[in-house]
C-alpha positions as CSV (number, residue, x, y, z in Angstrom):
1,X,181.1,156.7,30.5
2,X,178.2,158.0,32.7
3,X,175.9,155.1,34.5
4,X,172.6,154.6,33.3
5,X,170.3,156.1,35.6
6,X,167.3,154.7,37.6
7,X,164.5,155.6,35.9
8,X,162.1,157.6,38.0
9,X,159.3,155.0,37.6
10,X,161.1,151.7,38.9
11,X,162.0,154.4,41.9
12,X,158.6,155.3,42.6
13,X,158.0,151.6,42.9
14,X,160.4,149.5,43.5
15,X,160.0,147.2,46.5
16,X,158.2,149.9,48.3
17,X,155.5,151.5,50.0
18,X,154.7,154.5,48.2
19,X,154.8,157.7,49.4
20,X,151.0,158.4,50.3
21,X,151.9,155.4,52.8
22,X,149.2,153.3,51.2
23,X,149.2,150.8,48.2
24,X,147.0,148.8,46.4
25,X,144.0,147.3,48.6
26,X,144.6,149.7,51.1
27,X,147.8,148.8,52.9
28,X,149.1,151.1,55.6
29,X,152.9,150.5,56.9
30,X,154.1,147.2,57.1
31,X,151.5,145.7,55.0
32,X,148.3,146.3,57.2
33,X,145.2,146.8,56.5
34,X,143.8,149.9,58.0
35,X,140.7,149.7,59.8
36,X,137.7,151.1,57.8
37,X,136.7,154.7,59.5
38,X,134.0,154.9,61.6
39,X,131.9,157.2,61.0
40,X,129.2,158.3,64.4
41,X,126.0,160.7,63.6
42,X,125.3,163.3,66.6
43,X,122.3,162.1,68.4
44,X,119.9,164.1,68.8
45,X,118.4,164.8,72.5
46,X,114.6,163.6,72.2
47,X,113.8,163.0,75.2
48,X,114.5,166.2,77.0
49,X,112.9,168.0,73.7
50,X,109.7,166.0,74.1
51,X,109.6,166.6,77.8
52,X,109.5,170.1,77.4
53,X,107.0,169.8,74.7
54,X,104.6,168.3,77.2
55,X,105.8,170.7,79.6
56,X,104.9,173.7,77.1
57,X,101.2,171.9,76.2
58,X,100.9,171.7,80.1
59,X,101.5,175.7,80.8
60,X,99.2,177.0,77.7
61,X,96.4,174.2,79.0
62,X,96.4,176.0,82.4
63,X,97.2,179.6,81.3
64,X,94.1,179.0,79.0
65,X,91.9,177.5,81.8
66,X,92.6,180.2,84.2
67,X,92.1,182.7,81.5
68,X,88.2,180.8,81.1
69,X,87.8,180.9,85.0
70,X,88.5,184.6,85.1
71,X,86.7,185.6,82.4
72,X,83.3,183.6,84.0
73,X,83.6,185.2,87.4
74,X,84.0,189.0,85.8
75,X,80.9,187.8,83.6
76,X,79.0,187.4,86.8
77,X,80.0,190.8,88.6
78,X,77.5,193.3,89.2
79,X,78.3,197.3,89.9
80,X,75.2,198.3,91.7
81,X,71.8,196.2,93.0
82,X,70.2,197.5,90.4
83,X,71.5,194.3,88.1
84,X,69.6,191.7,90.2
85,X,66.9,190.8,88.5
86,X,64.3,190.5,90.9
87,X,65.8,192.4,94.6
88,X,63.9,195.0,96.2
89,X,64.8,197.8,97.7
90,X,62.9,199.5,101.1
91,X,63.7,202.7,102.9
92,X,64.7,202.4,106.5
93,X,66.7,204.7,109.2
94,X,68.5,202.8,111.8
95,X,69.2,203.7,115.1
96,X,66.3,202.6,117.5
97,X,66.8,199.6,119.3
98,X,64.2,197.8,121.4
99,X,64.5,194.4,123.2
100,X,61.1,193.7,122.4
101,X,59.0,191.5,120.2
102,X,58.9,193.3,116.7
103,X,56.5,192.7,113.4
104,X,58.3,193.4,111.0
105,X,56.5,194.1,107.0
106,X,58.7,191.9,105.4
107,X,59.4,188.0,106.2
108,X,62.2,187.8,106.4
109,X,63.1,191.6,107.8
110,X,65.6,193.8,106.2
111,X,65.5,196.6,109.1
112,X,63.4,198.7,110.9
113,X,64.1,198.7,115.0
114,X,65.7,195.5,116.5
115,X,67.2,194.3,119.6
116,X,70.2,195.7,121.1
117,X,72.7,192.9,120.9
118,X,73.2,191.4,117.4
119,X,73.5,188.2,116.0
120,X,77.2,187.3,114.9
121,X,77.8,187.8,111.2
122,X,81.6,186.7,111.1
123,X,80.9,184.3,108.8
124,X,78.8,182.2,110.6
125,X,76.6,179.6,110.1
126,X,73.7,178.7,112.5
127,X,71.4,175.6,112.3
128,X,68.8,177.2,114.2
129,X,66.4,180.3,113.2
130,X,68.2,182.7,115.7
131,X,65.7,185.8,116.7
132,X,65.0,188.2,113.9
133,X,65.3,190.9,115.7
134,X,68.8,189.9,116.4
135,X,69.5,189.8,112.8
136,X,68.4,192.3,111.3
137,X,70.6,194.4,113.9
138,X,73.3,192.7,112.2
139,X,72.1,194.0,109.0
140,X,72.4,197.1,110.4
141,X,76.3,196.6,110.7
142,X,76.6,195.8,107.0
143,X,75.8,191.9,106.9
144,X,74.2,189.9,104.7
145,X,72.0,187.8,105.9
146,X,70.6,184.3,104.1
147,X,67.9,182.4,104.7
148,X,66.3,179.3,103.5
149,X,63.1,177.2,104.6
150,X,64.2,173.9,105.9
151,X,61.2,171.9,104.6
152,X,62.7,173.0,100.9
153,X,65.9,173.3,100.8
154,X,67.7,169.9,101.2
155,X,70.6,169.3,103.0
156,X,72.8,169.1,99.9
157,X,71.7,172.8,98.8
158,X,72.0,174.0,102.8
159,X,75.7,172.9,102.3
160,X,76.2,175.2,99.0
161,X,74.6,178.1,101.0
162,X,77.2,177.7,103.5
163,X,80.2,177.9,101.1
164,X,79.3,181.6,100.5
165,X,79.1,182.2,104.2
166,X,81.6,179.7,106.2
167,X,84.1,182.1,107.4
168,X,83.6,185.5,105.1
169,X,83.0,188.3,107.6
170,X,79.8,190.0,107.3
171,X,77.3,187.0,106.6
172,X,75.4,184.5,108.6
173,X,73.5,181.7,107.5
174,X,70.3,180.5,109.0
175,X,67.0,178.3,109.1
176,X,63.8,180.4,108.8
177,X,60.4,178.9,109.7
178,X,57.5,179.2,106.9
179,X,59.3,182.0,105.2
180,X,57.5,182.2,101.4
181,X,60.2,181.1,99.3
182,X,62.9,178.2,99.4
183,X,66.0,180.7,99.7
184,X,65.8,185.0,100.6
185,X,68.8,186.8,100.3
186,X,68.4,190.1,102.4
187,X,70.8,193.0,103.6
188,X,69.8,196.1,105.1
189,X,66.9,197.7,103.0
190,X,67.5,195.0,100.1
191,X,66.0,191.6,99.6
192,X,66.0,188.8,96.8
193,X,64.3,185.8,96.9
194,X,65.1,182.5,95.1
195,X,64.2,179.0,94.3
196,X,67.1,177.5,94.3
197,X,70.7,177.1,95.8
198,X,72.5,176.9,92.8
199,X,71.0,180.1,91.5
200,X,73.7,182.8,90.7
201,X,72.2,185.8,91.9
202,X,72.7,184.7,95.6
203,X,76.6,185.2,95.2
204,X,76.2,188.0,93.5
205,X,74.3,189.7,95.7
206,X,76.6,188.6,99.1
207,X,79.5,189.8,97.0
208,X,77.9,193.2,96.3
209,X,76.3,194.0,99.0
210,X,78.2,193.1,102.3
211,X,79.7,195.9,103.7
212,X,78.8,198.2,100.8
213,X,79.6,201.4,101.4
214,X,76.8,204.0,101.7
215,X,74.0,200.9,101.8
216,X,73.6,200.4,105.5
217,X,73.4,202.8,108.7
218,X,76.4,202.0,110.9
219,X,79.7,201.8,108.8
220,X,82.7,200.6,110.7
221,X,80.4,198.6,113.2
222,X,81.6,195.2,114.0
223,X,80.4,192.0,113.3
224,X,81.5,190.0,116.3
225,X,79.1,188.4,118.5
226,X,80.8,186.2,121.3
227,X,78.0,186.5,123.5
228,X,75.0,185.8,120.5
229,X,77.6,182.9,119.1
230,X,77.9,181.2,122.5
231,X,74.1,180.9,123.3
232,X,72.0,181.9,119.7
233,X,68.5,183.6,120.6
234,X,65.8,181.6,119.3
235,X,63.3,183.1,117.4
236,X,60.8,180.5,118.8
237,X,61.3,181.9,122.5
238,X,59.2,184.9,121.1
239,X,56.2,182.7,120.5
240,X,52.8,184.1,122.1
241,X,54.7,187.3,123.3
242,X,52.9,190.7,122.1
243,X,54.7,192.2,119.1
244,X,55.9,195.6,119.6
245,X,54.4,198.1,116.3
246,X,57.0,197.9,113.6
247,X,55.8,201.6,112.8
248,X,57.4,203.5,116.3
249,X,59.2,206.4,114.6
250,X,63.2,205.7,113.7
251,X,65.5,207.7,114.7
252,X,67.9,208.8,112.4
253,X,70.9,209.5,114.9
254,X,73.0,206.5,115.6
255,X,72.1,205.1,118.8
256,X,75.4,203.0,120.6
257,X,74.6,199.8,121.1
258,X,74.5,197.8,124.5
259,X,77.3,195.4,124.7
């Protein structure tokens, strides 16, 4: 007679884990209680995404500024001396030199003949009114040359002056005694004259006009000066000596310069 058999239930639970390996409440092998799982969120890296945030703010905020800068300075270029409201223009031949005394029909003069040596123009900036006749040979060799009254310009605006001259080859700076405006702006055959330092048609004329090509009568001439820079003629040592006539004939052949 055949054995009763086990039914499959009791089996499935008799005594015993079951086969998932977990019973009631949880219970792992042997009876323990499985830790609950734990369950981490990826963090996120805020820090370096903020960081380069500000570093992104940073580059447009500069890229933009310099875009502004640029944009003002190309507002303020000129193409020809025609722009400048207010320069004048004469018609003069270089080429004669004369160590003499000279009246010259503008104050201050923008060419005509001059003395042989030249005033240094590298940029340089004199505290004295050097002769005129000095300067106006540097005109000759492309220079710009400003000027400003000292009983009208104060020491302040004198120091702006000098920014657009300290060091930039071709222009010189000086005093000039009872001239009729504040500040005069003058290369060879062109002249502006201004009331004030801070008035943007200075730069723009320095930046046009020195060394412009085709506007003065010795191209290529230097501006160097050792001898004028070490010991500046004065215009004052001219005082009570005979002028020579500003209107001798020019002649319009380069004449070399003495050393």
């Amino acid at each position: 007679m055949a054995k009763d058999r086990t039914p499959e239930k009791s089996r499935a639970t008799g005594g015993g884990a079951s086969r998932s390996g977990a019973g009631a409440g949880g219970r792992g092998k042997g009876g323990r209680t499985r830790p609950p799982t734990q369950v981490v969120a990826p963090q996120r890296p805020w820090g370096l995404i903020a960081g380069a945030i500000v570093i992104a703010l940073f580059a447009v905020g500069v890229l933009g500024y310099a875009v502004v800068k640029v944009r003002q300075a190309n507002a303020d270029k000129i193409e020809s001396f025609d722009e400048i409201s207010g320069g004048e223009v004469y018609e003069y031949e270089g080429g004669q030199h004369d160590d003499n005394p000279i009246s010259y029909d503008q104050s201050p003069p923008v060419g005509g003949p001059h003395a042989n040596l030249w005033a240094d123009c590298t940029g340089t900036v004199y505290d004295v009114d050097i002769r005129h006749e000095n300067a106006v040979h540097s005109l000759e060799h492309g220079a710009v040359w400003i000027t400003y009254d000292p009983d009208e310009v104060s020491d302040a605006d004198v120091a702006k002056l000098a920014k657009l001259v300290d060091g930039v080859s071709g222009r010189m700076l000086s005093p000039y005694e009872g001239q009729d405006s504040p500040i005069s702006v003058q290369s060879w055959g062109h002249q502006l004259k201004v009331e004030s330092a801070g008035d943007k048609r200075i730069k723009q004329f320095a930046d046009l006009m020195t060394f412009k090509s085709d506007s003065f009568p010795e191209p290529g001439a230097t501006c160097e000066s050792p001898q004028f820079l070490a010991d500046p003629l004065l215009e004052s040592a001219d005082a009570g000596a005979t002028p020579a006539e500003s209107s001798a004939p020019e002649s319009s052949a380069p004449v070399t310069p003495a050393p």
